[in-house]
C-alpha positions in Angstrom: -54.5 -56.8 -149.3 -52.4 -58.4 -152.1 -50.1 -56.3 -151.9 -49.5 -56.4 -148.5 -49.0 -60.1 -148.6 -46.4 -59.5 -151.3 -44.6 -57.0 -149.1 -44.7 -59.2 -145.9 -43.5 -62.5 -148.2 -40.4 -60.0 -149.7 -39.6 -59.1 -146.0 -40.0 -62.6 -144.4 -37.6 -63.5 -147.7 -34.7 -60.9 -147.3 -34.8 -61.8 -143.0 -34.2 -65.3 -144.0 -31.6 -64.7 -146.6 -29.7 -62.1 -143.8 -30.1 -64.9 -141.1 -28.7 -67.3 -143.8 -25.9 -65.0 -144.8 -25.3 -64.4 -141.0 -24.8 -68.1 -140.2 -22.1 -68.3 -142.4 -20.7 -64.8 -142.8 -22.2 -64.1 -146.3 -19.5 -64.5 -149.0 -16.3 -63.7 -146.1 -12.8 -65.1 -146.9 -12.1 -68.7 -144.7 -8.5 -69.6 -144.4 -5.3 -69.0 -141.9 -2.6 -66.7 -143.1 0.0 -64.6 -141.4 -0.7 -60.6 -142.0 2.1 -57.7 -141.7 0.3 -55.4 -138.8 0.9 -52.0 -140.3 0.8 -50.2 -136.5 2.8 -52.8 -134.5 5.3 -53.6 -136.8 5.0 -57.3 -136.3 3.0 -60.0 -137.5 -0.1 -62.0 -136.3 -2.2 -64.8 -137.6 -5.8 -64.9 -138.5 -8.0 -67.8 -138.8 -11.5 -67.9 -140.1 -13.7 -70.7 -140.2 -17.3 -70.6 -141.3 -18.2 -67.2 -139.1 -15.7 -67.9 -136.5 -12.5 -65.6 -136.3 -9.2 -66.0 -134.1 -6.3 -64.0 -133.8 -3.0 -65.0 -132.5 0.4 -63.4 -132.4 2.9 -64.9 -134.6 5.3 -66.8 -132.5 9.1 -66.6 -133.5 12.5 -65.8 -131.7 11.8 -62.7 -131.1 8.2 -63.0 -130.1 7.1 -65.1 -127.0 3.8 -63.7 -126.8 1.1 -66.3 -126.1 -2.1 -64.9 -126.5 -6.1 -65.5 -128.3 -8.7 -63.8 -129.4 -12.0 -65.0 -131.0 -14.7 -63.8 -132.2 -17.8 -63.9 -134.5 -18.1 -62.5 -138.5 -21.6 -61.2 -139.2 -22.8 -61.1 -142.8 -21.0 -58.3 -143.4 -17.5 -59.4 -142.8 -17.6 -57.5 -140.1 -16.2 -58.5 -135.9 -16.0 -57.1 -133.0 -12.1 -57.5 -131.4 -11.8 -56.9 -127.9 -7.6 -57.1 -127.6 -7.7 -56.8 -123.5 -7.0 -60.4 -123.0 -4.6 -62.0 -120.5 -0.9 -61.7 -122.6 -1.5 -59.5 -124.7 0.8 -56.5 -123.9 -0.5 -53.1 -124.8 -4.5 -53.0 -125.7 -6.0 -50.6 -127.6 -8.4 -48.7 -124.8 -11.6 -49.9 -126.9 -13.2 -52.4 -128.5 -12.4 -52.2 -132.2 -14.4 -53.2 -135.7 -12.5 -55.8 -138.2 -13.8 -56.3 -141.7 -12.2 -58.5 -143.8 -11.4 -57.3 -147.5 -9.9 -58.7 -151.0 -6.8 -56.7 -152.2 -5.8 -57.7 -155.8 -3.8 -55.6 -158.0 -4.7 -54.0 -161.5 -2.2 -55.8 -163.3 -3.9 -57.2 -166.6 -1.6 -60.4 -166.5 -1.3 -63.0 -163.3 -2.1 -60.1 -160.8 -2.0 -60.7 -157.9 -4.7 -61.0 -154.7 -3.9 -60.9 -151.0 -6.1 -60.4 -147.7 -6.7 -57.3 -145.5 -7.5 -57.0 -142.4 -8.6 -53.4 -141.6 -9.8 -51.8 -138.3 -11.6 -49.2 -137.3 -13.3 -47.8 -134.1 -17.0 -47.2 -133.4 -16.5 -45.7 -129.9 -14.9 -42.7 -131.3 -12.4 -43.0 -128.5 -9.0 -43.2 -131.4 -10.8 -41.3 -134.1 -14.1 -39.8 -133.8 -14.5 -41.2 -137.9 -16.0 -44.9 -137.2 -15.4 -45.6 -140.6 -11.8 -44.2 -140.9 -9.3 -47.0 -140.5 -7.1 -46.8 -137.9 -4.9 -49.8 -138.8 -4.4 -52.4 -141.6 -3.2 -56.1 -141.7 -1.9 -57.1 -144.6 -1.4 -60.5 -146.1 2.2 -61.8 -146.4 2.0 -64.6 -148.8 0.2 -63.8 -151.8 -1.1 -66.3 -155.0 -1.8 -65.3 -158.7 -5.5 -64.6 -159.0 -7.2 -67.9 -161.1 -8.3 -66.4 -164.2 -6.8 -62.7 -164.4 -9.3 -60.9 -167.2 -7.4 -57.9 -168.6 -7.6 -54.4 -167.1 -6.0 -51.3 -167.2 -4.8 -49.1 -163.9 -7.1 -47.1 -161.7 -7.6 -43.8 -163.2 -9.4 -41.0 -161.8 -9.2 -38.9 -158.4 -9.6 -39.7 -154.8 -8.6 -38.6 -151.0 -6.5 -41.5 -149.4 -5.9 -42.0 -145.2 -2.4 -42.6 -144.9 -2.6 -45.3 -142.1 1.0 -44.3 -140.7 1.0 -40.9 -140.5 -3.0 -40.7 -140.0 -3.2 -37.7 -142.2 -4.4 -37.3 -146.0 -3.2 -37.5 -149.4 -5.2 -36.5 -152.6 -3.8 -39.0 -155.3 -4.7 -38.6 -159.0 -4.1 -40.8 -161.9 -4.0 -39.7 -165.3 -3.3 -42.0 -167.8 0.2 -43.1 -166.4 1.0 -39.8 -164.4 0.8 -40.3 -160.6 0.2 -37.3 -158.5 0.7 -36.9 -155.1 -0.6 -33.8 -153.0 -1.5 -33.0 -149.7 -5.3 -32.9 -148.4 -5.0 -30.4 -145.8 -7.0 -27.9 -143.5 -4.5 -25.1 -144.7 -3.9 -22.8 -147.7 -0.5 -21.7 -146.2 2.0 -22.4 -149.3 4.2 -23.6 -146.9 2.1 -27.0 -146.3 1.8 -27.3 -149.9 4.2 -30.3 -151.5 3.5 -32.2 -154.8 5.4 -35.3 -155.9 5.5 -37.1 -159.6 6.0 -40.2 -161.1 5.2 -42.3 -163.5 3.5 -45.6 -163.1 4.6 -48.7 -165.3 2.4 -51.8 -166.8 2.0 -53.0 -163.4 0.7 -50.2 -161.2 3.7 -49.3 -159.5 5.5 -46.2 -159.4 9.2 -45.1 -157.6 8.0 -42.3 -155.0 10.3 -39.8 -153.7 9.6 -37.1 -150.7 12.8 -35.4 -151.3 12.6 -33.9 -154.8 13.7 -30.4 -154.0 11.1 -27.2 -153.9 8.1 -28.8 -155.1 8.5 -31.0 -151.7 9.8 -29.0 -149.3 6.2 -28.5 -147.5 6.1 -32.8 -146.6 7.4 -32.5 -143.1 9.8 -35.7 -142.1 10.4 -37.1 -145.6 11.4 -40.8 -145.5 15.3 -41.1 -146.3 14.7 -42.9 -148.9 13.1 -43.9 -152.2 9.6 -46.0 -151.6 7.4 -47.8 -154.5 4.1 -47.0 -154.3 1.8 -49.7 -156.4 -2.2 -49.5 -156.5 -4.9 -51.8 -155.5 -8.3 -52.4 -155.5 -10.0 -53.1 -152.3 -13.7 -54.7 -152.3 -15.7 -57.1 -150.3 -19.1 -58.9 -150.5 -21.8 -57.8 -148.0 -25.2 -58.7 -148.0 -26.7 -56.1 -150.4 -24.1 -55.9 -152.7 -20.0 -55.5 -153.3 -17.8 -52.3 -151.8 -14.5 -51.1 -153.6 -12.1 -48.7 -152.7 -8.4 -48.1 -154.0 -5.4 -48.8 -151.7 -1.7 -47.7 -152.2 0.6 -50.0 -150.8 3.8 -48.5 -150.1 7.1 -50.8 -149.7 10.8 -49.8 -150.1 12.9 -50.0 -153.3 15.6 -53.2 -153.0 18.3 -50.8 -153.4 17.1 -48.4 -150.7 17.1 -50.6 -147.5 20.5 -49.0 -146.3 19.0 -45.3 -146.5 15.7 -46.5 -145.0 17.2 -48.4 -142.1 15.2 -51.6 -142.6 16.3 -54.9 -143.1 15.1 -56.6 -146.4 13.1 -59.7 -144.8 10.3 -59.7 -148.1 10.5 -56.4 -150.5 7.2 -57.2 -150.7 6.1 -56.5 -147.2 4.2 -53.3 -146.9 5.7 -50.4 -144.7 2.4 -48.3 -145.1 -0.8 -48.2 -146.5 -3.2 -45.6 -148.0 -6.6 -46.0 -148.4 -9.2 -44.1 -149.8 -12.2 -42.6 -147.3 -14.9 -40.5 -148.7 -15.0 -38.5 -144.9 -11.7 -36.7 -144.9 -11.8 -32.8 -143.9 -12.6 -30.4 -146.4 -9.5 -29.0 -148.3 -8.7 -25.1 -149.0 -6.6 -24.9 -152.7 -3.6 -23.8 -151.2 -1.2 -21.9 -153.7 1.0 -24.2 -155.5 5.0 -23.6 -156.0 
């Protein structure tokens, strides 16, 4: 009988905590910031307050759109975004999931921290994955983190969605050697590419799709040279924190002619990768 009082008292205490959590959205970023939208190109604005969450467009010369949406975080950081409002041109067909994450860089000294909003769909009507992004939002004006302890970069091995292209890239990290392969369904050679570099003290490393043989299987190589730099994504739900990595790809300053972009903000991201634990199984296909 004791015991089933304790048990019913621990259950009564966890619902509470959840409703708690709920009312407030647990531990969720509050603010208003303007976010690069990966998909569209453009930007819009986010707003959170206590649980509430609002998205407009960002108004500017060459955007007129006047449009809201609003919804409610639950204790997970997590809202459901219905975009078929009146003004808003183009809708996704579906409902979609957005969860609000921390981004902050591995940099040991005054690394930076920035926002993302990332999307997913649990109707299966974009991508059957409900947990595989299908677009990110990322902060455009970021701060210094407060009190930056010291850490090396990300080291290890993982399979990254590349949110652009929507297909997958197994990135590895040893020591300061970036590697870059691709995660296919296919052992044809001819799909095979693998790109090198070498990241410095701050995470960031000069990426180039058109290195000659070893890349010759990456169909539509950007023109360009792009800097890839690595992150580490995490949020706070209710029974405990979530990480994954990120790489944020932008262009090189001196590359914005070959690229055929105009340098608003270097830092602005053109893509984003981030890591899923759901891609397709991969063949080894036979290396150059």
């Amino acid at each position: 009988m004791a015991s089933l009082m304790t048990t019913g008292i621990l259950v009564l205490l966890i619902a509470s905590l959840y409703a708690a959590s709920a009312g407030g959205a647990g531990g969720c970023w509050e603010g208003h910031a303007v976010f690069h939208d990966i998909h569209d190109n453009d930007y819009k604005i986010v707003t959170v307050n206590d649980s509430r969450l609002t998205i407009t467009p960002n108004v500017s010369e060459f955007n007129h759109q006047t449009w809201i949406v609003e919804s409610t975080l639950d204790a997970k950081c997590h809202a459901t975004i219905d975009f078929n409002v009146k003004g808003k041109p183009n809708p996704p067909p579906c409902n979609l999931t957005a969860s609000i994450w921390d981004m902050s860089e591995f940099e040991s000294s005054g690394k930076r921290s920035k926002i993302v909003v990332e999307f997913t769909d649990p109707t299966g009507q974009i991508n059957p994955d409900p947990t595989m992004p299908i677009n990110e939002w990322v902060e455009v004006h970021i701060e210094p983190t407060t009190n930056a302890s010291a850490s090396g970069c990300w080291e290890g091995h993982a399979v990254l969605h590349d949110v652009s292209r929507g297909d997958y890239k197994d990135v590895t990290v040893n020591g300061n050697r970036l590697t870059l392969t691709p995660h296919t369904n296919t052992s044809d050679p001819r799909d095979y590419w693998i790109v090198e570099s070498t990241l410095d003290d701050k995470c960031v490393a000069t990426i180039d799709f058109n290195c000659g043989a070893k890349c010759q299987g990456y169909r539509n190589p950007p023109p360009c040279k792009l800097t890839a730099s690595i992150w580490d994504m995490s949020k706070f739900e209710f029974f405990g924190k979530r990480s994954k990595i990120a790489v944020e790809i932008t262009v090189k300053p001196d590359q914005y002619l070959l690229c055929n972009i105009n340098p608003v903000d270097p830092t602005i991201p053109v893509n984003e990768w981030v890591e899923t634990h759901t891609a397709p199984a991969s063949p080894a296909p036979t290396p150059y």
